[in-house]
N, C-alpha and C positions, 0 to 999 in steps of 0.2 A: 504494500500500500504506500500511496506517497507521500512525504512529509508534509504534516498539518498545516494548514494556516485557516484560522477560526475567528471571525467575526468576532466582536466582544469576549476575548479572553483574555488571560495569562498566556503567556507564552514563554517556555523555557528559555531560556538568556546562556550566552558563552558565561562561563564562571561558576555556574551553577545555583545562577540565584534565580527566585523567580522575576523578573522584570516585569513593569505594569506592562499590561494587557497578556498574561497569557492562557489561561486555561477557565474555559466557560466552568463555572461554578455558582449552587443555588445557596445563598447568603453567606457567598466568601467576600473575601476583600474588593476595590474599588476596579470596575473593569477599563479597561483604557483601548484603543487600537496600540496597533503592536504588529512586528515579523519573530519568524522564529530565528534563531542565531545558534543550533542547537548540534555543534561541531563539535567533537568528544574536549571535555571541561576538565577543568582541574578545580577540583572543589577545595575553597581556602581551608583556612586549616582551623580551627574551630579556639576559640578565645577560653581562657581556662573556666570564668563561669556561666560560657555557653558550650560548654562540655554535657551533653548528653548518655544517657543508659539508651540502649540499643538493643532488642530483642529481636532478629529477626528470625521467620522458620524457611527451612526449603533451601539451607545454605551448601548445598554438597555439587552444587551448579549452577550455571544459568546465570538469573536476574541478581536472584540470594545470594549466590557465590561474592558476584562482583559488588554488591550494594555492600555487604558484611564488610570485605576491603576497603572500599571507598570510603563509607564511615569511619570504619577504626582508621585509615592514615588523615583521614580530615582532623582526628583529635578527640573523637568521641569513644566511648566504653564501649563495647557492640558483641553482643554474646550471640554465637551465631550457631541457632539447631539446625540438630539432623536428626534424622533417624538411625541407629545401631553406627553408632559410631565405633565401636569394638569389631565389627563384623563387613558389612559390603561398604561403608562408608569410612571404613578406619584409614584409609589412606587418604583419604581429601580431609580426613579429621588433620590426619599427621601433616598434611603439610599445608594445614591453614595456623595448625601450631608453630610449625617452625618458619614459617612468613613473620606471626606474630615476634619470637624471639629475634628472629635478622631485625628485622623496622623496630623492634623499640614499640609495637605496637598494645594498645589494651584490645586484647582482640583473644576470648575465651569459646572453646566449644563448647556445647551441653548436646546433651541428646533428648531429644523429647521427639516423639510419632504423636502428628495432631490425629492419629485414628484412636486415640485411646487416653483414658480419662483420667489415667494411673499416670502414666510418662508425661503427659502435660503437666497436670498439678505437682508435680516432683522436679521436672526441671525447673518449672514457673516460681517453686518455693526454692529453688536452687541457689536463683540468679537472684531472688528478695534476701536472702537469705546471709548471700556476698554482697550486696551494694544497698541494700534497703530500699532502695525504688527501681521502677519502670519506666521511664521519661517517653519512650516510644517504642511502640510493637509493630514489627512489619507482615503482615500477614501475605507470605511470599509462598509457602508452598503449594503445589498443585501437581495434577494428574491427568492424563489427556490419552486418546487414544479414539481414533472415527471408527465409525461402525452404523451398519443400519440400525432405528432403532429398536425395529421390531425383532432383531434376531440377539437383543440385547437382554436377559434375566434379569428379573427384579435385582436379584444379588450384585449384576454387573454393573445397575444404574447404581443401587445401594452405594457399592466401593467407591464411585468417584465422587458422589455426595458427601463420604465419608471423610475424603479428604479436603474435597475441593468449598464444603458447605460447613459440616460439622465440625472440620478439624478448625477451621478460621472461629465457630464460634465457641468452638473450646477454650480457644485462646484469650480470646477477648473474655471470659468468661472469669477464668486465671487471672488476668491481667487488671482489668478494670475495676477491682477493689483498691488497687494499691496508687491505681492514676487519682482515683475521685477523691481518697483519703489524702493524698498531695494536691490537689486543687486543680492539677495541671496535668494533661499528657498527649500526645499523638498518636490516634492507630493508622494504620498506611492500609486499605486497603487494594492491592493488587486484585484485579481483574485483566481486564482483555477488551478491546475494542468489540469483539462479538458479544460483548454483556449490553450490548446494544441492539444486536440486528441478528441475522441465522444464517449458519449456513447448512444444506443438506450435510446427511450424514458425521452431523455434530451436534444433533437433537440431544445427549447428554450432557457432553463438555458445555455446549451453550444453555441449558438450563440452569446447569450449576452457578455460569458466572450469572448470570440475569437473576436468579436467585441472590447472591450475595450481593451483588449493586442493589435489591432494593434493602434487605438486611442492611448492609451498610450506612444508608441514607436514613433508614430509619433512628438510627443510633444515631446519627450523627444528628437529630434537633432532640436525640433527647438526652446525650453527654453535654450538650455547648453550656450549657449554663453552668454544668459544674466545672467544666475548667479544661475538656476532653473533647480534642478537637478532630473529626472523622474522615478523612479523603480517599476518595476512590483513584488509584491511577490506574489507569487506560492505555495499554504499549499496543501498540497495530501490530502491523510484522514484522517480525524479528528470527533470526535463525540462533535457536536455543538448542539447551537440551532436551528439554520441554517434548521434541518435535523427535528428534535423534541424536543420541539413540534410543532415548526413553521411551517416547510413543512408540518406536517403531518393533522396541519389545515389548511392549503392553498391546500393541497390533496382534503381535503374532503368536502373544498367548492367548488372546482371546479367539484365534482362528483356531488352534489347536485344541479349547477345552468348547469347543462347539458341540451340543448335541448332535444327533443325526438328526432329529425334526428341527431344529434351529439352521442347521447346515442345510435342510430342503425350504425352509423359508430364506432363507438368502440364494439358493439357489433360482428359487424364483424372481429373485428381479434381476436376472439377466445382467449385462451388462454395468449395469449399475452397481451391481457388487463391487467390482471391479474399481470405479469412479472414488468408493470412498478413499482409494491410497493415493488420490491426489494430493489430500492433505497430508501428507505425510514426506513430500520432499520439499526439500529447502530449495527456495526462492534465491536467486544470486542478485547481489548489488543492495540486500537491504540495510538499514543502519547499522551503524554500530551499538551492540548491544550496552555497550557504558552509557549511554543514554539516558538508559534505564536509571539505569544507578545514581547516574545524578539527578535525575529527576527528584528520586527518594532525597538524596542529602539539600536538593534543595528545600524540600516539604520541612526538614526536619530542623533545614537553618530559620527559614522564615518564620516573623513575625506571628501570631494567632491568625489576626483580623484580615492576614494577607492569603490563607489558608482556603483554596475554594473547596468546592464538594466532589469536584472531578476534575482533576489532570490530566487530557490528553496528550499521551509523549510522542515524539516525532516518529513516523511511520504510523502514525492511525488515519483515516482517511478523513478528507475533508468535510465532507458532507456530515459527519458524528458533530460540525459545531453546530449544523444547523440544525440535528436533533436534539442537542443536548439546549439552543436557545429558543425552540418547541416547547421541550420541557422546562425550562427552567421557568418558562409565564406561567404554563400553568397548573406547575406546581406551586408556585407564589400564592398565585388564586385560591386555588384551593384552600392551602395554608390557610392562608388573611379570612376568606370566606368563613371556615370550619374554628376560627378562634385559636388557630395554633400560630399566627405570624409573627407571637415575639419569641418564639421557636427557629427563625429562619436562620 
C-alpha cells in the first residue's frame, strides 16, 4: 500500500516526533495540514525524567523486536515479552540480552504467553515487582495465517482470538490497575490497516483486528479521565514476520490438520482455495519496517493532549483518512448526542 497522506491529521515527522497534523484521531490533540516526512528516524534519546517503563508483548520479531530496541536505546526501561523464552525463543531471548549488555542498554526479557492467564499475571507482577510501575504497554503481539473461512473450526477461529483478542485484553487487564493507581499511562494498541476494511480469505485475522479497534476505542473514553491515554496504531504493508515465516507455518499447519470433510469443503471452491496464499508473499519495495517502531516511540515521547485515537503509519492507504474522518463526525455525534462528549 502507499505511503499515507491524510486530510486533517498527525502525521509522523523525521525524528520521531509527532508533528502537527498527522494522524486523524477522535478527541486527540489539535489537527493541522501536514506531509509525511516518514524516512527511517533516529529517535532522541529520552531526558532522565522523561525516562519511561516499557512493557511490550510479541518481542521475538517483527514490529516488537524492533520497537523493544528502539525504546531501550532512546533511554527508556523497556521489558520486552515473549513467549518460552527457555525453549523456541531462547535464542532471540539470548541475544536481545547481550545487545542489552554491549549498549549499556535497560532492556530486560520476561516471558509471559498472552494465551494464558497464569504467565501474564506472573510476568505483569514481574516487571511491578522490579520497577513498581507500568508507564506504557505495547500490545504488539499477534497471529495470522489466511484460510477460507468456512473450512476454519470453531477451535481454529478460537486460537487467533486467543491471541490476537484475548491475549491484548489480558494484558490490559494486568496492567491497568497499576496505570490508574499512578494517575498516568499509555497503552499502544497495534492493529493493522484491515481493522478497517476486509479482505477475502482473512475473515478471521480481520475480525480479530476490527474486534480490538473497537475494544480499544472503547477504553480509550473510559481511561482518559483517569490519566490513561489509549491509541490504536495502524501499519498498512509491511514485510514482517508476521507474514514469513510465521504465517507461512501456521498456513501449513492448518493445511495439514484439515479434516477430510473440511479438506472437501475447501475442495469445493475450486480455484479459490488456491487464491488464499496470495496473502502470504511478501510485497517488494514496501517501507521500512522501523517505521513502525518509531511511530511507537513517538506515541510514547508525546505530550497527553497530543495523543490521537489512531495513528496511521506510513504504508496504510490513503483513502483509511477519509474513513477514519467519516468516523470521526460521527462518532462525535453520537458521543455529544448520547451524553458521553466530555468523554471524547
Amino acid at each position: 500500500m502507499p505511503r499515507t497522506h491524510i486530510e486533517r491529521r498527525r502525521v509522523l515527522g523525521a525524528g520521531g516526533a509527532l508533528a502537527a497534523g498527522a494522524a486523524i484521531g477522535v478527541g486527540g490533540g489539535p489537527l493541522g495540514g501536514g506531509t509525511a516526512a516518514a524516512e527511517t528516524a533516529v529517535t532522541p534519546t529520552a531526558a532522565p525524567g522523561d525516562r519511561k517503563v516499557v512493557l511490550i508483548t510479541g518481542t521475538s520479531s517483527g514490529f516488537g523486536h524492533l520497537t523493544a530496541l528502539t525504546l531501550a536505546r532512546a533511554g527508556h526501561h523497556v521489558f520486552a515479552s515473549m513467549r518460552d523464552t527457555n525453549g523456541a525463543n531462547a535464542e532471540v531471548a539470548g541475544r536481545l540480552r547481550t545487545t542489552a549488555t554491549e549498549e549499556s542498554l535497560a532492556l530486560d526479557v520476561v516471558d509471559i504467553d498472552v494465551r494464558h492467564d497464569a504467565s501474564v499475571e506472573h510476568g505483569v507482577g514481574r516487571v511491578l515487582r522490579r520497577v513498581d510501575r507500568i508507564d506504557v504497554l505495547v500490545n504488539n503481539a499477534g497471529y495470522f495465517y489466511p484460510a477460507l473461512l468456512e473450512t476454519m473450526t470453531i477451535d481454529d477461529v478460537r486460537a487467533m482470538f486467543d491471541t490476537n483478542v484475548f491475549g491484548h485484553l489480558r494484558m490490559n487487564r494486568a496492567v491497568l490497575p497499576a496505570m490508574r493507581a499512578q494517575g498516568e499511562g499509555l497503552v499502544v494498541q497495534t492493529t493493522t490497516a484491515l481493522g478497517r476494511f476486509v479482505f477475502p480469505f482473512m475473515g478471521a485475522y480481520v475480525g480479530t483486528k476490527w474486534a480490538m479497534e473497537a475494544m480499544a476505542e472503547a477504553s480509550r473514553y473510559e481511561l482518559r479521565r483517569l490519566g490513561v491515554d489509549v491509541v490504536i496504531l495502524e501499519p498498512g504493508a509491511y514485510n514482517t514476520d508476521l507474514v514469513d515465516p510465521n504465517g507461512v507455518g501456521y498456513y501449513r499447519r492448518y493445511l495439514h490438520r484439515l479434516s477430510r470433510d473440511d479438506a472437501r469443503r475447501r475442495a469445493a471452491y475450486g480455484d479459490l482455495a488456491q487464491r488464499t496464499e496470495g496473502h502470504l508473499v511478501e510485497e517488494p519495495g514496501l517501507p521500512d519496517n522501523q517505521e513502525v517502531a518509531d511511530a511507537i516511540a513517538s506515541l510514547v515521547e508525546a505530550p497527553s493532549a497530543e495523543r490521537p485515537v489512531r495513528l496511521l503509519v506510513a504504508g496504510a492507504a490513503d483513502f483509511l483518512g477519509e474513513v477514519h474522518g467519516v468516523h470521526e463526525r460521527f462518532q462525535r455525534e453520537v458521543m455529544e448526542g448520547s451524553g458521553f462528549g466530555d468523554l471524547l
